[in-house]
N, C-alpha and C positions, 0 to 999 in steps of 0.2 A: 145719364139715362140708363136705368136698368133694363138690359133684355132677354128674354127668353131664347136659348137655341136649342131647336131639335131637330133628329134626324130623321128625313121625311123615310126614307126605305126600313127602318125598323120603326119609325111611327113611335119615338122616345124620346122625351125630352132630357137633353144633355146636361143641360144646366142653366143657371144667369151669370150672366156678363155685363160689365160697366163698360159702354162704351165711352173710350177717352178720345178728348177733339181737340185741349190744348196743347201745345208743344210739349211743356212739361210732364204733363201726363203723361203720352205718348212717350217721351224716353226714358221714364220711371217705370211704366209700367207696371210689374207686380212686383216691383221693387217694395221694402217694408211691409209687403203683406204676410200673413197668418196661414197658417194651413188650412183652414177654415174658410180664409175668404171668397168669396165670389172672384169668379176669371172675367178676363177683361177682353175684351175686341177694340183692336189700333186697327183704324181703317190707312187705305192708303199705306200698306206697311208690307214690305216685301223681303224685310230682315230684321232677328232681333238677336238679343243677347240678355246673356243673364250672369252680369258681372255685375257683382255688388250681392248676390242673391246668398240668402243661406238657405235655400231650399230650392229641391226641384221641381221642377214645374213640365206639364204637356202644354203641345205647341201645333197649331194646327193651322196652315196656309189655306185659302178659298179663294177660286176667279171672281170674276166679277156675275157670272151666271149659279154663286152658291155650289159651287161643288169643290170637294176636296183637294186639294193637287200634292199635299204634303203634310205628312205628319210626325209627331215622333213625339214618345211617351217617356216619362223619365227623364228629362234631360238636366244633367247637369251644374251647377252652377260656374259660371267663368269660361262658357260654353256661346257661340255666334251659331245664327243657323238660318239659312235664306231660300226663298223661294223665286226665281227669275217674276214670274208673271203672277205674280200674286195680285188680289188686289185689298186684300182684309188678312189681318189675323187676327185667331183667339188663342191666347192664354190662361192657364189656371196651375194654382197650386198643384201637384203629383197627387193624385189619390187613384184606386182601385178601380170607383167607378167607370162607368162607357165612356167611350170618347169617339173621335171620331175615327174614319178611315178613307185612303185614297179613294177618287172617284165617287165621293157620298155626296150627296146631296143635304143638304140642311135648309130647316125654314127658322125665320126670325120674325119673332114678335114683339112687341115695346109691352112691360111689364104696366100693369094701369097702376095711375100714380098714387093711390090711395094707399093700395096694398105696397108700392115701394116703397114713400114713409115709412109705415109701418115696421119694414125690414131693414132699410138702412138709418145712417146717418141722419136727424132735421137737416132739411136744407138740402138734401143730398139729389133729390129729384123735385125742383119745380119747373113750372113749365117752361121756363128760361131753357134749362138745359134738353128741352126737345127742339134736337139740330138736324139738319139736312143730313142726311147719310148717302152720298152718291153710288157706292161701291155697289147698293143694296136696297137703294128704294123701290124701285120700280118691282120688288120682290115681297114686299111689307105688304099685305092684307090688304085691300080697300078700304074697309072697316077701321082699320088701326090709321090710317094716311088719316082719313077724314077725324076719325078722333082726337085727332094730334095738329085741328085746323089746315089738314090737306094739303100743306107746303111741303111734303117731303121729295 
């Protein structure tokens, strides 16, 4: 599932994010990725690492109420970096652009599927992969819950 994250206090969208749900995913992470590629949010995740990585990557911990509690830009590779009470994090490739900052608040939206096709992978978004997201539903749009058959 591709999604949108933005920063609700500067009203800017941050970027898309894959968010990963299988185990493998989850400890691959942005492992193999591109400079280029889209950041990813590992829900449930309160530590990561970036061993195996040729590239550094920003890393940004969130509660469960969407706000920021840790971040750091640059970081790394062969580098571990954890947040006690996290309850989500986004990663992405290092680049220039915004990011986030402690104490931010961010909103998430589910990219509509048409336009994800479009942009990733065939296969890469069907409706199979719109999964429950606990960390963060009750935060999702009304609009977006029900478009996504109101199960979230």
């Amino acid at each position: 599932m591709l999604l949108s994250i933005s920063s609700i206090p500067r009203n800017q969208e941050i970027g898309w994010f894959i968010y990963l749900s299988t185990f493998f995913e989850r400890i691959s992470g942005l492992l193999g990725a591109r400079p280029e590629s889209p950041g990813v949010l590992i829900d449930s995740c309160a530590s990561i690492h970036s061993f195996g990585m040729r590239m550094h990557i920003d890393v940004a911990f969130f509660d469960s109420k969407l706000y920021c509690m840790r971040t750091a830009r640059d970081l790394s590779p062969s580098r571990m970096l954890s947040c006690a009470r996290a309850a989500f994090v986004l990663e992405r490739p290092a680049i220039t652009a915004p990011w986030f900052e402690e104490h931010e608040r961010i909103r998430i939206g589910i990219v509509d599927i048409e336009r994800c096709r479009r942009i990733v992978a065939k296969d890469a978004c069907t409706n199979k992969d719109l999964v429950r997201l606990p960390a963060f539903a009750p935060f999702v749009p009304k609009s977006v819950r029900l478009a996504c058959g109101g199960d979230m």
